[in-house]
N, C-alpha and C positions, 0 to 999 in steps of 0.2 A: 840851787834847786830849780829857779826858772829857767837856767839853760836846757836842765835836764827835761824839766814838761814841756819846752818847748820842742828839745829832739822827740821825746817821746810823741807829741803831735807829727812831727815830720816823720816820723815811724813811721804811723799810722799813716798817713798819705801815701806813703812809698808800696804800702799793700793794694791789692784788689780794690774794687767798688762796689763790688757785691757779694757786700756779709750776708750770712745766713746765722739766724740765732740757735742755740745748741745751751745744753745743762750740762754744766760742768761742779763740779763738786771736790776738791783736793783734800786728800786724805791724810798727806801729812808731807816731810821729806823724806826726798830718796836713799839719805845717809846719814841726815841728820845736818843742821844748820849750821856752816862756822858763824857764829856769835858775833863779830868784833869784824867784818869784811869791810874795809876802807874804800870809798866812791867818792869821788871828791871832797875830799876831808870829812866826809862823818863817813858815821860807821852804822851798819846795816846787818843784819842778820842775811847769810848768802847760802844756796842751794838748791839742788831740784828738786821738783815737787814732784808725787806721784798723785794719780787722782782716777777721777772717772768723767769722761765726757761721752755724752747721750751714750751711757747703759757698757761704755768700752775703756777698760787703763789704759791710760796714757801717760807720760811724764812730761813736763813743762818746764819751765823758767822763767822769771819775774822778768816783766818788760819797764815795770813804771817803780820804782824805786818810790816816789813819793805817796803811793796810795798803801793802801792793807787791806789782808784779808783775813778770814777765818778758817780755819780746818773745818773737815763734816758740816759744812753750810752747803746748800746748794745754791747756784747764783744760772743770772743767762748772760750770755754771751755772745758777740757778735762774733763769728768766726771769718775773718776774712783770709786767702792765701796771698803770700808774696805776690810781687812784679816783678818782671829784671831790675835791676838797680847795684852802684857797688855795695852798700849795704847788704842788699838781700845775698851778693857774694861771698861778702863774709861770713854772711850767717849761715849758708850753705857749708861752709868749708867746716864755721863750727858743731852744727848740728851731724856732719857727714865722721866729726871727732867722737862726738855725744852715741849715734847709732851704732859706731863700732866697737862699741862696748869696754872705749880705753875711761872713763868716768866710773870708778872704782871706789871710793872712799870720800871722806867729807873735803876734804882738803882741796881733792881736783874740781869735787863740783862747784865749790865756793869760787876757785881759779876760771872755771868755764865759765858761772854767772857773773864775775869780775865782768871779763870778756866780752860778753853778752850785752852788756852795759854801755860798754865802751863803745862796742860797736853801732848800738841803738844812740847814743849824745854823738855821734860823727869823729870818735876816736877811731886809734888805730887799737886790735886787739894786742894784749900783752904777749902772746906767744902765737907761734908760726904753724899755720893748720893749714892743709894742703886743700887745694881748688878742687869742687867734687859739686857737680851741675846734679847728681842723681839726689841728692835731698830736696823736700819740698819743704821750704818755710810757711808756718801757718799764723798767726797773730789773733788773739783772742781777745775782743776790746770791751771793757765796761767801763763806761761814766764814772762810777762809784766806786769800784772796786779794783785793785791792782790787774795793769794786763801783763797778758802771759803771751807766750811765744813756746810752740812748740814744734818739732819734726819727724816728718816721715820721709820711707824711703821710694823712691820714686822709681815703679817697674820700666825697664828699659825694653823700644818695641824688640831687638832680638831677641829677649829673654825671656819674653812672650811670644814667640815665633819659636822659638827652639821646643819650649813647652807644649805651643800647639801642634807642632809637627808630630812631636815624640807621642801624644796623645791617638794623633792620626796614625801613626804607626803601630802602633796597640792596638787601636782596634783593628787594622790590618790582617796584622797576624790573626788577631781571635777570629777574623773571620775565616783565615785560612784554615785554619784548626777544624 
């Protein structure tokens, strides 16, 4: 366990330096808990959380194994995002698995938050998730209460250029019209 809060400290270093605090609130999991998920020899209740942060759902995953939390509480949070780091590429590659909508059933998510673990204590993850720089990793820190790790997906400037364009061409036309 002091490996573990120790990576989990080193987690948290490898993020940003400038948190902003946010309400976060978790409403339960997203498929339901495997019970029995083995972390270096104990065993852990494993899976994604669904929740709400400032007034928005989200879905998360436990970053600190050794704290707890509650459902339907509200808590604050320090919200910090990733840095480059290999860590933070891992967690890119898994959360770019998680946003593709292959996290389906109790089972996988228990296998992702395995992963997730691993990759947070300086392991290698258990299964092979392809390298995908468009995910942002976000790390949500409390003293007190278990941290989370959550991701989004990160707009690429083409595809906000194509968007823009096609927008400018619309009005274009209407104005031909």
């Amino acid at each position: 366990m002091k490996r573990l809060f120790v990576a989990t400290a080193f987690a948290a270093s490898a993020f940003g330096v400038h948190p902003h605090e946010v309400d976060v609130s978790l409403i339960g999991y997203s498929f339901g808990p495997v019970e029995r998920a083995v972390f270096n020899s104990q065993s852990f209740p494993a899976g994604k959380y669904e929740g709400i942060i400032d007034f928005e759902e989200f879905e998360a995953w436990c970053a600190e194994v050794t704290q707890t939390l509650k459902f339907n509480v509200d808590y604050k949070y320090d919200l910090v995002d990733a840095t480059p780091s290999p860590m933070t590429s891992a967690l890119q590659a898994i959360g770019a698995f998680d946003l593709g909508g292959n996290v389906t059933n109790a089972t996988e998510s228990a296998a992702v938050q395995l992963d997730i673990w691993r990759v947070l204590d300086g392991q290698q993850p258990l299964h092979n998730y392809a390298q995908n720089s468009s995910v942002k990793v976000h790390y949500l820190r409390n003293q007190w209460h278990q941290d989370l790790v959550y991701f989004t997906e990160v707009q690429e400037p083409t595809t906000l250029a194509l968007f823009g364009a096609t927008l400018i061409g619309l009005a274009l036309l209407r104005k031909k019209s």
